[in-house]
C-alpha positions as CSV (number, residue, x, y, z in Angstrom):
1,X,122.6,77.3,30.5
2,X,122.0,73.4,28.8
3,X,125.4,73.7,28.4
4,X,126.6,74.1,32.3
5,X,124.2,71.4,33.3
6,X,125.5,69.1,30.5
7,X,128.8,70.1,32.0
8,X,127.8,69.5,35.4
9,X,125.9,66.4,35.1
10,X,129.0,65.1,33.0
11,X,131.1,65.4,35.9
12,X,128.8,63.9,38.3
13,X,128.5,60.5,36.5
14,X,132.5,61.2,36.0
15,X,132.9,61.3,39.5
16,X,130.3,58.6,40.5
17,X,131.8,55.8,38.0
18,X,135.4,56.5,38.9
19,X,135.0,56.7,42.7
20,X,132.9,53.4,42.7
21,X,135.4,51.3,40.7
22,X,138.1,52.6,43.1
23,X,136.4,52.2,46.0
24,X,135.5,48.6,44.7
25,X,138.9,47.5,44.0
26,X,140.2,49.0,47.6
27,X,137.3,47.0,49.1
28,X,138.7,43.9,46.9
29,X,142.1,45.0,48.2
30,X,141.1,45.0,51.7
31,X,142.4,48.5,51.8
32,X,138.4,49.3,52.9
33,X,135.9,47.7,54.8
34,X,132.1,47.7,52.9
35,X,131.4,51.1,55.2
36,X,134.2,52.5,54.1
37,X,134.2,52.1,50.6
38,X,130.4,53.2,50.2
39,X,131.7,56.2,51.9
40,X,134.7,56.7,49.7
41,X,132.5,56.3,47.1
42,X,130.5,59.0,48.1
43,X,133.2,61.0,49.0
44,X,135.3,60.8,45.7
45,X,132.2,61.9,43.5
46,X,131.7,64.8,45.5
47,X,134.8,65.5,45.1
48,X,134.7,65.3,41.2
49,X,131.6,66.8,40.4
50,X,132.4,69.9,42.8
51,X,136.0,70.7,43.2
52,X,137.5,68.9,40.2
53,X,141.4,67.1,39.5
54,X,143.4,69.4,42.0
55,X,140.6,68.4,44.7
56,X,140.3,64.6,43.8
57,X,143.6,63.6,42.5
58,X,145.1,65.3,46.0
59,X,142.3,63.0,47.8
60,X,143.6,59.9,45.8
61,X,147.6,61.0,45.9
62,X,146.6,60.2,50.3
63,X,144.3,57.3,49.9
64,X,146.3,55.2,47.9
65,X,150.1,56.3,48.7
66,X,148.5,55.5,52.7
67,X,147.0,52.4,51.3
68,X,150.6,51.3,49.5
69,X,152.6,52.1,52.7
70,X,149.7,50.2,55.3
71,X,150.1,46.8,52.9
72,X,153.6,47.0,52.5
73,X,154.4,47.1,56.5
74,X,151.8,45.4,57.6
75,X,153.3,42.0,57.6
76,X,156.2,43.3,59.2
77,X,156.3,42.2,63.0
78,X,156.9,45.0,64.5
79,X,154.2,46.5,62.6
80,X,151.9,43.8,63.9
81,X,152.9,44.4,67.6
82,X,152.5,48.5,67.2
83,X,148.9,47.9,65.8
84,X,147.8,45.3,68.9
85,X,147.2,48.9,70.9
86,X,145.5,50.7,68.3
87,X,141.6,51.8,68.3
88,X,141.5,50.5,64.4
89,X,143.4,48.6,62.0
90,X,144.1,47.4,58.7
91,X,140.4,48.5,56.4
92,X,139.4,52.0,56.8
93,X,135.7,52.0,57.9
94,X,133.0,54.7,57.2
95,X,134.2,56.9,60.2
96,X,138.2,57.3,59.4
97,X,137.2,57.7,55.6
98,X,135.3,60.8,56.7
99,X,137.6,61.5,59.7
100,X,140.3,61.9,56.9
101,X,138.9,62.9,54.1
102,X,135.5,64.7,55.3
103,X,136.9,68.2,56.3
104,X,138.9,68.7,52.7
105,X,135.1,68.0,51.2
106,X,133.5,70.6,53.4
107,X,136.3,73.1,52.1
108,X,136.0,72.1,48.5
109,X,132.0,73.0,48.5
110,X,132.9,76.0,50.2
111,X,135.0,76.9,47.2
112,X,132.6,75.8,44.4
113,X,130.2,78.2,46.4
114,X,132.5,80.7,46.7
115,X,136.2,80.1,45.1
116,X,139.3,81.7,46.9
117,X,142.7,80.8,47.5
118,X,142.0,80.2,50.8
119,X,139.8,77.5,50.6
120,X,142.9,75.7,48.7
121,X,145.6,76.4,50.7
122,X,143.1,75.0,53.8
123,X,142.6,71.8,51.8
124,X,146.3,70.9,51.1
125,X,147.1,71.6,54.9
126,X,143.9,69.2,56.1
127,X,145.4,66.2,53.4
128,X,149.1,67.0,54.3
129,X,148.0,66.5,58.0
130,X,146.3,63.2,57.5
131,X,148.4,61.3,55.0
132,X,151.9,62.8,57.5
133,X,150.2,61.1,60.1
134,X,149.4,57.9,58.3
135,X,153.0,57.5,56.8
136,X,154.3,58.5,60.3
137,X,152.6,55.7,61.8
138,X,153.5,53.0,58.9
139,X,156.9,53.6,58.2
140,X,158.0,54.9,62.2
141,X,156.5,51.6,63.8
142,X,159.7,49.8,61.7
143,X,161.9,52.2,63.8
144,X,164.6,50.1,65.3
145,X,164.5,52.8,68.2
146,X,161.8,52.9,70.7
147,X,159.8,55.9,70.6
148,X,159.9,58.7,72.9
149,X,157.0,60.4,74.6
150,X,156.2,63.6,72.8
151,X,155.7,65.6,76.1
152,X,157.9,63.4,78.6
153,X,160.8,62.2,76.3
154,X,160.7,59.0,78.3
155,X,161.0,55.5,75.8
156,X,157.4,54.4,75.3
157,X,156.0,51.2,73.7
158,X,156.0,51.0,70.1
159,X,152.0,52.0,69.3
160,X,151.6,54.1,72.5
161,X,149.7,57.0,71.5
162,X,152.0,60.1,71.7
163,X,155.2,58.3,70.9
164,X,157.3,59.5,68.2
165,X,160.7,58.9,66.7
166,X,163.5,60.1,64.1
167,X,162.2,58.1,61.5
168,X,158.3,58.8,61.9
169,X,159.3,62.5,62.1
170,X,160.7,62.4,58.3
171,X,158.1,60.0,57.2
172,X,155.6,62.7,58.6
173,X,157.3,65.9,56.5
174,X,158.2,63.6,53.6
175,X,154.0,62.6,53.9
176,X,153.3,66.5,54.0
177,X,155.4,67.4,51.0
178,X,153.9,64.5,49.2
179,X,151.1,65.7,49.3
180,X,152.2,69.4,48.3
181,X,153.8,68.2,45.9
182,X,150.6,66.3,44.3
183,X,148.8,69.3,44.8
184,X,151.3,71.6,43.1
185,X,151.4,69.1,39.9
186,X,147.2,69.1,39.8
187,X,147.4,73.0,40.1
188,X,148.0,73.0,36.0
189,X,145.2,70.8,35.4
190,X,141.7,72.8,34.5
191,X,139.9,74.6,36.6
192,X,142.9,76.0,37.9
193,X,142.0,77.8,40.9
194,X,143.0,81.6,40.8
195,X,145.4,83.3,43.1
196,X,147.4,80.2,44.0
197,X,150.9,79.1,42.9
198,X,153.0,75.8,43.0
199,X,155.4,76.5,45.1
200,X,153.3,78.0,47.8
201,X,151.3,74.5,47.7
202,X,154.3,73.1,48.3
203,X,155.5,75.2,50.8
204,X,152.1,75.5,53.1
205,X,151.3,71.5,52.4
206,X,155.3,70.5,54.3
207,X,155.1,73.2,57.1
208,X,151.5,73.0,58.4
209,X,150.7,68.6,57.5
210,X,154.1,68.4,59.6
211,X,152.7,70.3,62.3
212,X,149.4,68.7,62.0
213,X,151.2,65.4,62.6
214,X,153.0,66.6,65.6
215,X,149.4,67.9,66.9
216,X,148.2,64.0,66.3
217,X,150.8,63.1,68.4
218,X,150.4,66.1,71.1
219,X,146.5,65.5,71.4
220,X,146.8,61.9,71.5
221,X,149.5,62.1,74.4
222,X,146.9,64.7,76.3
223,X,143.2,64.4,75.6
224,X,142.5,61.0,73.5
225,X,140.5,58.1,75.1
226,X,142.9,55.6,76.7
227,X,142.0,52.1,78.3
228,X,143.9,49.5,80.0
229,X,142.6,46.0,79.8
230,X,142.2,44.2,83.0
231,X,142.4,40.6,81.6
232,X,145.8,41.6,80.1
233,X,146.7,44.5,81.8
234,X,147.9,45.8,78.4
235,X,147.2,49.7,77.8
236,X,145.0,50.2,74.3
237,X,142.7,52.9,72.2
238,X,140.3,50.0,71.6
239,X,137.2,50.2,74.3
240,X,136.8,46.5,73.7
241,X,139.8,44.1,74.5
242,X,140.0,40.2,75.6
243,X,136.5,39.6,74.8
244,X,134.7,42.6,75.2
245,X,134.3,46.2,76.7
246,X,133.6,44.9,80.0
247,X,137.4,44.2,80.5
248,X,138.6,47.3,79.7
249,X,138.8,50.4,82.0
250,X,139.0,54.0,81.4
251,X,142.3,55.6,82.2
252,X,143.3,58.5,80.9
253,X,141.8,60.9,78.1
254,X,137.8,62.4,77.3
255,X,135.4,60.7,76.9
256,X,134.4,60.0,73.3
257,X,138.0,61.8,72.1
258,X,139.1,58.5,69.5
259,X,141.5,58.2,67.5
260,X,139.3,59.7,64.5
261,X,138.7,62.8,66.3
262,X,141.9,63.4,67.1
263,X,142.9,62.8,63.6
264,X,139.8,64.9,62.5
265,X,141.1,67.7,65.3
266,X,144.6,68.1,64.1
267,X,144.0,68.3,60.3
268,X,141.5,70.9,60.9
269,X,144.2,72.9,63.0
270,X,146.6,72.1,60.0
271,X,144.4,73.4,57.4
272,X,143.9,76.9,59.2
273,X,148.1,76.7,59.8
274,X,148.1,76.1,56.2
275,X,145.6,79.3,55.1
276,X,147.6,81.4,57.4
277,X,150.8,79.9,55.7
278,X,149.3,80.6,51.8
279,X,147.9,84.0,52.4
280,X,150.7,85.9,54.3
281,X,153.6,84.5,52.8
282,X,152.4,83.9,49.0
């Protein structure tokens, strides 16, 4: 018994110490805002002191391969001009960490509770969605194509919510398998969890964060929250534009459906794709 706690309280000063100087240095970076990287902080050590590498080092394969591609693009101009519509840019705040990385931390605590495969194969599909998304958005907004409405097909704006193109389509599967990929190389590292393999990491991770990007896309096209500035007249996810929220007005989308919901939404619906995937197939 002294030596489980010794164990347990080992990993939870493990996990506190490592995600505080990481979230320190993204806050340095500018990769987090102060919110943010108290809550990554809390994040990572729950993720540590309950789930483990394959749990945390599949949070931080997202976090920082996102972080690497956001920095990179972001002084690219058509970058800049995509990002003028969106709710939130450049450092994560307390609500996208936890839009992101909150559901996978829900799963992980339901399998130090009660360990399955299930619970793993949710958690690669709920990462896979988010970081497809994220490298979808980064790398497509440098597409030299405008994108096409998901449900239309018409050309849209670059940034429009619901706009996709060739190249953010294999920046979303390459984003999934990167993540299955991560998840299958943590696999070996102790506690291994039982009943899951590799290459069915692999496998669930590309299909269902793939399809959890396209659900972004789908859900932001139908139900998100979209305003159109009248001192601009530009359309936008941000309720406050040119000044304040006064200028903005309501036109399509429910109420209170943001960007972070959405994003929270379609992981959640990749995760379950993903459990389905892992326990029929493998």
């Amino acid at each position: 018994m002294i030596e489980i706690w010794s164990s347990a309280i080992g990993r939870l000063a493990a996990g506190m110490i490592g995600s505080a100087a990481i979230a320190l240095a993204a806050y340095r970076l500018r990769s987090l805002s102060g919110s943010g990287a108290v809550s990554a902080a809390v994040m990572g050590t729950g993720y540590v002191a309950l789930g483990g590498p394959l749990w945390f080092g599949t949070l931080l394969a997202f976090f920082l391969s996102s972080s690497l591609w956001s920095k990179w693009k972001r002084r690219h101009h058509a970058k800049q001009a995509a990002e003028a519509k969106y709710a939130k840019s450049g450092r994560r705040d307390a609500a996208q960490v936890w839009a992101n990385g909150g559901l996978g931390l829900l799963l992980c605590s339901g399998h130090a509770i009660w360990p399955a495969a299930a619970w793993v194969y949710a958690f690669v599909g709920v990462m896979a969605a988010v970081n497809a998304d994220t490298w979808a958005t980064e790398i497509g907004a440098l597409s030299r194509r405008a994108p096409r409405a998901l449900l239309s097909g018409r050309r849209v704006a670059p940034g429009t919510s619901g706009g996709v193109t060739p190249l953010g389509s294999f920046a979303a599967l390459a984003g999934a398998a990167f993540i299955g990929a991560a998840a299958a190389l943590l696999h070996a590292a102790p506690p291994a969890p039982a009943g899951v393999s590799p290459g069915a990491l692999l496998a669930a991770a590309a299909c269902a964060g793939t399809a959890g990007a396209f659900a972004d896309s789908l859900l932001g096209a139908t139900v998100q929250v979209m305003y159109r500035c009248r001192v601009c007249g530009s359309e936008t996810e941000r309720a406050e534009h040119c000044g304040g929220s006064d200028a903005v007005q309501r036109i399509r989308g429910i109420a209170g459906m943001s960007n972070d919901a959405v994003n929270f939404a379609s992981s959640a619906l990749a995760g379950l794709l993903a459990l389905l995937i892992g326990c029929a197939f493998f």
